[in-house]
N, CA, C and O atoms as CSV, one atom per row, in Angstrom:
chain,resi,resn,atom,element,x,y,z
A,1,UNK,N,N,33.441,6.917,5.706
A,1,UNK,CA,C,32.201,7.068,4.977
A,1,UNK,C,C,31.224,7.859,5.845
A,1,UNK,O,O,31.083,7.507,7.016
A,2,UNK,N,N,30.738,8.596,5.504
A,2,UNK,CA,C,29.533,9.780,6.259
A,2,UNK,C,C,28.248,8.867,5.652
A,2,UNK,O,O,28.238,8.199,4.618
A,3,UNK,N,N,27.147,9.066,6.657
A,3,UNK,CA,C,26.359,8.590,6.520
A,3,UNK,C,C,24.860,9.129,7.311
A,3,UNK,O,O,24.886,8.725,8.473
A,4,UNK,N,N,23.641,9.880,7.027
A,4,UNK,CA,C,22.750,10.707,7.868
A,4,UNK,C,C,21.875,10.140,7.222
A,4,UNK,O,O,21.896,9.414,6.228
A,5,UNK,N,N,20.720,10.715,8.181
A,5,UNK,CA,C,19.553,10.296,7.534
A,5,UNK,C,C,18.501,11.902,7.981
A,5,UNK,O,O,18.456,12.558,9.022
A,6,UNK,N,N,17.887,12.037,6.845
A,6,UNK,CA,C,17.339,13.116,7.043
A,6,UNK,C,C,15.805,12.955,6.583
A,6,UNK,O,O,15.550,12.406,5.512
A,7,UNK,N,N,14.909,13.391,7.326
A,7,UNK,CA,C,13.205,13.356,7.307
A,7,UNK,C,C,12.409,14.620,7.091
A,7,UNK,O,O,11.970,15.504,7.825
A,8,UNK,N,N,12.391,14.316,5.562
A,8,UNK,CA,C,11.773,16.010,5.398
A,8,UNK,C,C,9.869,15.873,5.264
A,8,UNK,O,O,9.335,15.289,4.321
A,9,UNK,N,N,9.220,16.422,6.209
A,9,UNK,CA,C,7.735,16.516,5.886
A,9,UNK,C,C,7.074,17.622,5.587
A,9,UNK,O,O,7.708,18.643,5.320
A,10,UNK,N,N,5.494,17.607,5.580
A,10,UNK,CA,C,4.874,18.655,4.703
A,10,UNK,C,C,3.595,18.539,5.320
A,10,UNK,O,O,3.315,17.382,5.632
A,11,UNK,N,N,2.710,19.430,5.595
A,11,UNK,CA,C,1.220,18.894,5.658
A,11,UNK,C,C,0.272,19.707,4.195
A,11,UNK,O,O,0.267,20.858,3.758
A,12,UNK,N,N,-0.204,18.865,3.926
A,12,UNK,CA,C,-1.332,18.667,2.789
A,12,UNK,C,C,-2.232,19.396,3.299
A,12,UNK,O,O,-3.066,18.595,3.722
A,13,UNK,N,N,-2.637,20.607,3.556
A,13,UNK,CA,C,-3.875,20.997,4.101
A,13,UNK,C,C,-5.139,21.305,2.947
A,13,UNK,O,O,-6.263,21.722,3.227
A,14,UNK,N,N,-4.632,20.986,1.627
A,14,UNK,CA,C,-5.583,21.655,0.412
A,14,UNK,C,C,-6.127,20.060,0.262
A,14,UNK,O,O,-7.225,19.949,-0.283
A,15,UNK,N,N,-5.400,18.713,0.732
A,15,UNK,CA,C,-5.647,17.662,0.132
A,15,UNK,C,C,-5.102,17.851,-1.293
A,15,UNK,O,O,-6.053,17.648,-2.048
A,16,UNK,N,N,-3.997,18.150,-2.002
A,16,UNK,CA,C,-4.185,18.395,-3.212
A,16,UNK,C,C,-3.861,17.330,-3.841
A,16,UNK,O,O,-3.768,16.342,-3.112
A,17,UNK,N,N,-3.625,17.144,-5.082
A,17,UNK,CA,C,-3.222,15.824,-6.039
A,17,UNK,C,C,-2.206,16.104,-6.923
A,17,UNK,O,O,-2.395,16.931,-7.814
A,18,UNK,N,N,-0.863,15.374,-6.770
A,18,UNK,CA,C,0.269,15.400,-7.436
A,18,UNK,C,C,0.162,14.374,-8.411
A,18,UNK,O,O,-0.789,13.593,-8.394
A,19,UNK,N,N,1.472,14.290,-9.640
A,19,UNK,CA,C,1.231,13.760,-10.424
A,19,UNK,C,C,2.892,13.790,-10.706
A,19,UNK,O,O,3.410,14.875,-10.444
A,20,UNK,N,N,3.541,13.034,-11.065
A,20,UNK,CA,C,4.425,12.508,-11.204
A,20,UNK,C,C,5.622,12.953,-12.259
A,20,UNK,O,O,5.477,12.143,-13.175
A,21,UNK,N,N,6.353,13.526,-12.490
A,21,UNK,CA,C,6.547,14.531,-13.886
A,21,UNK,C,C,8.341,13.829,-14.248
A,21,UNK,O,O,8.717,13.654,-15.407
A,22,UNK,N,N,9.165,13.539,-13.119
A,22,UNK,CA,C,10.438,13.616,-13.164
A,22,UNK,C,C,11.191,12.195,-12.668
A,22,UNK,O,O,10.218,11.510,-12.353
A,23,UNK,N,N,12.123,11.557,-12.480
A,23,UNK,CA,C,12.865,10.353,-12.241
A,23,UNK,C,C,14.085,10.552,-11.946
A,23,UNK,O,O,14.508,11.254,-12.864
A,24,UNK,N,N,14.961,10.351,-11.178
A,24,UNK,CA,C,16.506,10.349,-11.437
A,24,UNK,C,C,17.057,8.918,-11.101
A,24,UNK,O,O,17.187,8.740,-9.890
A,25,UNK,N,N,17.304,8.177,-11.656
A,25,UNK,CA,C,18.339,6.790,-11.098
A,25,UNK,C,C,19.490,6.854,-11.279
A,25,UNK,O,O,20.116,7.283,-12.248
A,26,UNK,N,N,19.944,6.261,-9.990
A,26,UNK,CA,C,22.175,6.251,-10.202
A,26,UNK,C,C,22.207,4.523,-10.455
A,26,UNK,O,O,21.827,3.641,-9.686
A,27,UNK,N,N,22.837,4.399,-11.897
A,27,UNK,CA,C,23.662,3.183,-12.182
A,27,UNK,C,C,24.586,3.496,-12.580
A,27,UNK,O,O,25.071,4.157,-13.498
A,28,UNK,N,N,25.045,2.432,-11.038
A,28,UNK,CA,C,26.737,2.089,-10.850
A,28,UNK,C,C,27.014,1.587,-9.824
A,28,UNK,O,O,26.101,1.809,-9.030
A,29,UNK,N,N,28.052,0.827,-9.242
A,29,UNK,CA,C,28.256,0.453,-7.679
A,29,UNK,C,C,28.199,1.084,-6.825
A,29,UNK,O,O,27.584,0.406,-6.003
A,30,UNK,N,N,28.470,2.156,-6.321
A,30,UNK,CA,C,28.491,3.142,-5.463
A,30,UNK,C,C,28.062,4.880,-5.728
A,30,UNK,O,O,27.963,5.627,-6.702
A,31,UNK,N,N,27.951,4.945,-4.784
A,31,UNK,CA,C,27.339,6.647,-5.145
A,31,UNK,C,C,28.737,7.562,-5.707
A,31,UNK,O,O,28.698,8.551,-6.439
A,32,UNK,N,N,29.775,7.002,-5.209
A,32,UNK,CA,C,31.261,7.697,-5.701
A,32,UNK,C,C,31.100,7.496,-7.031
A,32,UNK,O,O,30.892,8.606,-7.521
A,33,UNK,N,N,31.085,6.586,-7.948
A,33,UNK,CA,C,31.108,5.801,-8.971
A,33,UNK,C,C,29.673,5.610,-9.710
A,33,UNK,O,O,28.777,4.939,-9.197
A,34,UNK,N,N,29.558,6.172,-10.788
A,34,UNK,CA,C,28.738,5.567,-11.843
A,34,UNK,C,C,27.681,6.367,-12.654
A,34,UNK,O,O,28.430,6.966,-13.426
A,35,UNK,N,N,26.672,6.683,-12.912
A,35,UNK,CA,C,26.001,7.494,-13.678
A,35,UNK,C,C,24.611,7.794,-13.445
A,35,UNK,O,O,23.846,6.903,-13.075
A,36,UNK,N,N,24.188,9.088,-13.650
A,36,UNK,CA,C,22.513,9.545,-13.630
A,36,UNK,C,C,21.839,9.404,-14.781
A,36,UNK,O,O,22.314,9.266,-15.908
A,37,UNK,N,N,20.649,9.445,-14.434
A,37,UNK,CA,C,19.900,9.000,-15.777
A,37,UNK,C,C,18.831,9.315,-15.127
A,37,UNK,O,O,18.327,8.842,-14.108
A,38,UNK,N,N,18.302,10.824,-16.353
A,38,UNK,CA,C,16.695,11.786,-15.591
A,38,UNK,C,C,15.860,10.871,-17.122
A,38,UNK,O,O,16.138,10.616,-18.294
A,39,UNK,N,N,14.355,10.574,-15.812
A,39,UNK,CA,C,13.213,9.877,-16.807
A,39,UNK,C,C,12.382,11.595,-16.584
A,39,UNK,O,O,12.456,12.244,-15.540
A,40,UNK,N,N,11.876,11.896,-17.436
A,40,UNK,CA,C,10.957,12.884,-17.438
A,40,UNK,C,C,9.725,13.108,-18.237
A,40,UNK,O,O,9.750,12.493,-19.304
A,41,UNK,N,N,8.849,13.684,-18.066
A,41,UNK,CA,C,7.476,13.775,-18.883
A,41,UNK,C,C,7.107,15.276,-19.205
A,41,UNK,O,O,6.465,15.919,-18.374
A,42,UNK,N,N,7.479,15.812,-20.331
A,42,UNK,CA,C,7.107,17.321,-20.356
A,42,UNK,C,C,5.285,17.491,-20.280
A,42,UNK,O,O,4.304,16.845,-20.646
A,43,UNK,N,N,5.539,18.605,-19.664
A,43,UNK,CA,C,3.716,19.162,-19.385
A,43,UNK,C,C,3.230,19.571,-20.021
A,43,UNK,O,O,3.134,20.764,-19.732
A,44,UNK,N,N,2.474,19.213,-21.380
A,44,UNK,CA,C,2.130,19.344,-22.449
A,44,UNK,C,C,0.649,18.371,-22.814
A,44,UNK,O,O,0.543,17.165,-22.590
A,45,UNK,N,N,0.029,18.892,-23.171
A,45,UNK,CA,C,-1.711,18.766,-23.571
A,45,UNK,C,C,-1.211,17.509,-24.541
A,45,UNK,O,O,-0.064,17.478,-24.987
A,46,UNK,N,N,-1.957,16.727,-24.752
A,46,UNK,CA,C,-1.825,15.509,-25.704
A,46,UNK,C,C,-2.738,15.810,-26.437
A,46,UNK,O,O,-3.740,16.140,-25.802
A,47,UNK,N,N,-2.944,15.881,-28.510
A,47,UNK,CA,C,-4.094,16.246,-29.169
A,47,UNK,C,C,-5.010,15.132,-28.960
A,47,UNK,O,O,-6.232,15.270,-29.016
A,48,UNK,N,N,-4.233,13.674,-28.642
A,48,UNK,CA,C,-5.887,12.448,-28.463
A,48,UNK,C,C,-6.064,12.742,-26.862
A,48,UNK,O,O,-6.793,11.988,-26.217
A,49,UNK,N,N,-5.454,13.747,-26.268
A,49,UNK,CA,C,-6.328,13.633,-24.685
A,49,UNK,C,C,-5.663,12.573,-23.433
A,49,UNK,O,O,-5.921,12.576,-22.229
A,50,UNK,N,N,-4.807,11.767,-24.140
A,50,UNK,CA,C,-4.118,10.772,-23.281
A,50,UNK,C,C,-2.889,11.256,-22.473
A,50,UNK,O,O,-2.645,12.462,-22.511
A,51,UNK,N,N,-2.076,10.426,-21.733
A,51,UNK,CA,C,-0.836,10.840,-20.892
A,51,UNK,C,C,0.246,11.276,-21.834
A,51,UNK,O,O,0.567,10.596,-22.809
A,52,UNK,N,N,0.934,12.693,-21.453
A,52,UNK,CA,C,2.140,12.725,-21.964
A,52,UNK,C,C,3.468,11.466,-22.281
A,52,UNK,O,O,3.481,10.646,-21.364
A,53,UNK,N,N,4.199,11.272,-23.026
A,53,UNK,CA,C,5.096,9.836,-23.029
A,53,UNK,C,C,6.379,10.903,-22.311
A,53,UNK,O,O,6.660,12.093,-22.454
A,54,UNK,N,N,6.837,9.988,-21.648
A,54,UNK,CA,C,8.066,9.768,-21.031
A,54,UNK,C,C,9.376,9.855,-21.754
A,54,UNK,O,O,9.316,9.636,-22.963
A,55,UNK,N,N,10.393,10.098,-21.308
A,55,UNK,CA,C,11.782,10.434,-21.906
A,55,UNK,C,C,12.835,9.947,-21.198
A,55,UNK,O,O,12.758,10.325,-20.029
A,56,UNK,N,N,14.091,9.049,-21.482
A,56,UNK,CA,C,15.600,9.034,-20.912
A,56,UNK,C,C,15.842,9.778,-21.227
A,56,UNK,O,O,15.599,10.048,-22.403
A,57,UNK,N,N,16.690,10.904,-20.164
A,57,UNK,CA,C,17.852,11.421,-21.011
A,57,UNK,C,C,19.261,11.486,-20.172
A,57,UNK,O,O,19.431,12.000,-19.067
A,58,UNK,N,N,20.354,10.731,-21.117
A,58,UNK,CA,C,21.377,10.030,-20.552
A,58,UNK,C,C,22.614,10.558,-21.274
A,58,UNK,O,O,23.222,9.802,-22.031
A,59,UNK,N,N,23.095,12.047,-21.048
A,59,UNK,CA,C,23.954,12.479,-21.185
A,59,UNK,C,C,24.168,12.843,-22.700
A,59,UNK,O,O,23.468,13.856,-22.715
A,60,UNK,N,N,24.639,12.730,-23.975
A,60,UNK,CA,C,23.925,13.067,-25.144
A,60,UNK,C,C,22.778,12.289,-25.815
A,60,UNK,O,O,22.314,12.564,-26.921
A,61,UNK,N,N,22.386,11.305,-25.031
A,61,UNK,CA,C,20.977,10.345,-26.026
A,61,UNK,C,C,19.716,10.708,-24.932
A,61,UNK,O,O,19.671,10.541,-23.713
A,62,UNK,N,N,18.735,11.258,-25.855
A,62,UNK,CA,C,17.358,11.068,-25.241
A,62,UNK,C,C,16.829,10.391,-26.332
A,62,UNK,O,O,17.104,10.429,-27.531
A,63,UNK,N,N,15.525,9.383,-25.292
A,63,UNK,CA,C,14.828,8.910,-26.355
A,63,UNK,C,C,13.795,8.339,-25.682
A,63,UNK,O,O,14.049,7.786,-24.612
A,64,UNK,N,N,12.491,8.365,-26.163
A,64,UNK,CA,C,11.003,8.305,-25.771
A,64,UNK,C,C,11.214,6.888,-25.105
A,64,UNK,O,O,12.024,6.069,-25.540
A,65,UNK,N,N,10.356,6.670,-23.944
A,65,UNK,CA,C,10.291,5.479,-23.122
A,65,UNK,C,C,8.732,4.702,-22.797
A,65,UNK,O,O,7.679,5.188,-23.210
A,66,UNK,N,N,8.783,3.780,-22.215
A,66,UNK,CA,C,7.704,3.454,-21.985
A,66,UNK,C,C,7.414,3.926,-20.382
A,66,UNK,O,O,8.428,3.886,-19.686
A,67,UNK,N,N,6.072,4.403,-19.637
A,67,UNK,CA,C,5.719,4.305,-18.161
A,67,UNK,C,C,6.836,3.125,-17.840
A,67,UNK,O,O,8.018,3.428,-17.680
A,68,UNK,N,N,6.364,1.735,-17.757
A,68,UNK,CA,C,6.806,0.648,-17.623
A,68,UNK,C,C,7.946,0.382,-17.246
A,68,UNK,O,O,8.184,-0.369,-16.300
A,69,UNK,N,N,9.475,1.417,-18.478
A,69,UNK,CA,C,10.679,1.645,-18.402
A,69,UNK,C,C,11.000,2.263,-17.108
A,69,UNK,O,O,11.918,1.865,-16.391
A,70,UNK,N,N,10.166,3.319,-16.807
A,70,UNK,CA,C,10.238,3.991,-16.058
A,70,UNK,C,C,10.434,3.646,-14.593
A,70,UNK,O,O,11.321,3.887,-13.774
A,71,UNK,N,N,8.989,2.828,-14.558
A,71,UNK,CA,C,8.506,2.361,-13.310
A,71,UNK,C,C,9.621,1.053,-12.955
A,71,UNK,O,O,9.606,0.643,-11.794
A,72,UNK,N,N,10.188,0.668,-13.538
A,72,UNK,CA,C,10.794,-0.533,-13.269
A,72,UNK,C,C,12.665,-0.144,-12.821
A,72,UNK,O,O,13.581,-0.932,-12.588
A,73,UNK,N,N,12.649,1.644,-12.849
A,73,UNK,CA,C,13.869,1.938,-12.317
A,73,UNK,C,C,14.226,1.550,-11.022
A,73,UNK,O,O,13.346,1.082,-10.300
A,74,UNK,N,N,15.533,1.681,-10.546
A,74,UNK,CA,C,15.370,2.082,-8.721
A,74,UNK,C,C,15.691,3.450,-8.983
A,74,UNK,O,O,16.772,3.854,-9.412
A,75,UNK,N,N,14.620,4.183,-8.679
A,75,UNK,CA,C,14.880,5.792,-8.607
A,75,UNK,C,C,15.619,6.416,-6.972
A,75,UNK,O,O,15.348,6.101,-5.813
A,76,UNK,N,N,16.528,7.305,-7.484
A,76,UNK,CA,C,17.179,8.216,-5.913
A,76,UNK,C,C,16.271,9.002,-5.294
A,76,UNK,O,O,15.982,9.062,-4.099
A,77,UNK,N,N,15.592,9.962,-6.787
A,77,UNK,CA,C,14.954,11.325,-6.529
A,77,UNK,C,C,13.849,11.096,-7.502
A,77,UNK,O,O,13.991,10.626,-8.631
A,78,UNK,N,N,12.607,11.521,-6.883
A,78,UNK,CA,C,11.106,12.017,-7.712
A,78,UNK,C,C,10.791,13.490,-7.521
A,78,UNK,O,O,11.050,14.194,-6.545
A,79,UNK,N,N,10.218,13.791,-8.581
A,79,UNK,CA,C,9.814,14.942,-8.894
A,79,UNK,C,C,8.273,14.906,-9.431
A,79,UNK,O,O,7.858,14.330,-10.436
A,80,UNK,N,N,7.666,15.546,-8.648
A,80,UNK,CA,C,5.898,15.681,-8.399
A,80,UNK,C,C,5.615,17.017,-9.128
A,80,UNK,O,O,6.453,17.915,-9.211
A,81,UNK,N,N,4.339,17.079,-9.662
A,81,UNK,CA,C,3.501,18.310,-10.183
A,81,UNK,C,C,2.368,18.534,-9.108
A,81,UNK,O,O,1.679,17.565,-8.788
A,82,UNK,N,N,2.190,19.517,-8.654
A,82,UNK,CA,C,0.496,19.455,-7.787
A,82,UNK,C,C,-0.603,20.085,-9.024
A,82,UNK,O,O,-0.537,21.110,-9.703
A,83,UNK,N,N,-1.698,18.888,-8.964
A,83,UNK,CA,C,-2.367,19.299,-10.001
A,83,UNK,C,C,-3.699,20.250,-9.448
A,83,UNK,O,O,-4.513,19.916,-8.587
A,84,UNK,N,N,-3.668,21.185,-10.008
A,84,UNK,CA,C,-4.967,22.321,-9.661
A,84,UNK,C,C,-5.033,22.737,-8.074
A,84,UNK,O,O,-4.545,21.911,-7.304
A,85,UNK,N,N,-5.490,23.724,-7.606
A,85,UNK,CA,C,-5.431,24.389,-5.942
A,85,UNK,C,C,-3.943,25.288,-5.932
A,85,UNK,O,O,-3.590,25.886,-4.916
């Protein structure tokens, strides 16, 4: 079994503000074994002004989710927006 650990950093010099856009979780026993599943939020204006809704999409089924669903994954990988700068 291979096994590393790798430390990737960044410096913030704008201070800017990210925002959260993407999800990936692996269910299954092992990383050899089992399945992905991307949570995502397209970047799109809402007409009442509120947060875009969230999406599974799990190989042929997508279907609208709650934050909640989301947040309650164990995610591998996040995917950030930097908002404005």
């Amino acid at each position: 079994m291979l096994l590393f650990s790798v430390t990737f950093s960044s410096e913030d010099k704008d201070n800017s503000s990210y925002h959260l856009v993407g999800v990936i979780e692996h269910i299954g026993p092992s990383t050899r074994s089992g399945h992905m599943v991307a949570y995502v939020r397209p970047n799109q204006e809402q007409p009442h002004g509120g947060p875009s809704p969230w999406y599974c999409a799990s190989d042929t089924n997508i279907r609208q989710v709650s934050l909640e669903e989301v947040l309650k994954c164990e995610a591998s990988l996040f995917f950030y927006e930097r908002i404005g700068g």
